[in-house]
N, C-alpha and C positions, 0 to 999 in steps of 0.2 A: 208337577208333571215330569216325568221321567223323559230323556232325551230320544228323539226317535229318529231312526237312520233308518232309510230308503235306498236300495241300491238294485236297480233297472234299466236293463238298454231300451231305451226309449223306441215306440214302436213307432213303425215308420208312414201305414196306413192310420187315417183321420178316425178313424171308427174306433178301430186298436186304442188310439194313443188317446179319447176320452175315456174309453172303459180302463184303464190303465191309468189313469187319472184320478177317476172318480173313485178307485179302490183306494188311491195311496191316501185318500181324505180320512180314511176310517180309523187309523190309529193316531191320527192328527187330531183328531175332533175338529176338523175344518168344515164339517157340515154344516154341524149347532152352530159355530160362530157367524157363517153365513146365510145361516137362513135366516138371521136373526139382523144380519146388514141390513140399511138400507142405501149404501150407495159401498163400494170396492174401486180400488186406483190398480192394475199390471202395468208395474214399468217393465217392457219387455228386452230392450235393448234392443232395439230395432235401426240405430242409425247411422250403419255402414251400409255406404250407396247401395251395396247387392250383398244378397245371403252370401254370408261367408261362414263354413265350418267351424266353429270353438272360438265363433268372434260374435255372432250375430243368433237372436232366436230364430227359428224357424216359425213362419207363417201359422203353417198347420200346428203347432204346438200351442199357439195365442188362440186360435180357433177352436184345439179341443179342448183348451183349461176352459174359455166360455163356456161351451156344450157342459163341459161335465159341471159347472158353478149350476148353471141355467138348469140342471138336474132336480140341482137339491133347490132353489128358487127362482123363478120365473119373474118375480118383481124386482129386486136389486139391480138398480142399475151399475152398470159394471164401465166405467171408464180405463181406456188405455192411453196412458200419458209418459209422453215420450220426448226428448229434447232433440237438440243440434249434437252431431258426432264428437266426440272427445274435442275439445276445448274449440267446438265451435267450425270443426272442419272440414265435416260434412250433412249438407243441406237433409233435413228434417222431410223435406216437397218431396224432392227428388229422390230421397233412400225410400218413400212413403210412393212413392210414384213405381219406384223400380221394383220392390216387393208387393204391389198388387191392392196396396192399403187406400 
């Protein structure tokens, strides 16, 4: 498979950002492979206490990669596993607390 580069400002509305999503899957071939899952891990980097810019994923971004997976299969169960802040420094509860998780 040839290497495939995606370059897009990520859309900032939830609706946007799975349709946006769920297109960038099509020169991936990330459909077939997952509709063919039966279980997926997003590590999202979720664990500084609050959304930070170019440090932390955005919510709605974890949201619409589900939507658009949840497209192409509705069975997959789709786990989001996430640890303690860089070498343990901030709480997993609390960053999971203060982003809405």
């Amino acid at each position: 498979m040839e290497p495939v580069v995606i370059v897009e400002k990520l859309a900032q509305e939830p609706g946007l950002l799975t349709e946006q999503l769920s297109h960038s899957f099509l020169p991936l071939s990330l459909g077939d492979d997952f509709d063919k899952a039966r279980a997926v891990v997003i590590k999202p980097n979720l664990t500084y206490p609050s959304y930070k810019k170019g440090v932390t994923t955005r919510k709605e971004f974890v949201e619409g990669l589900v939507k658009a997976l949840r497209k192409i299969n509705s069975t997959t169960k789709i786990y989001v596993g996430e640890g303690e802040g860089g070498y343990n420094s901030f709480s997993m509860t609390k960053a999971m607390e203060a982003m809405g998780g």
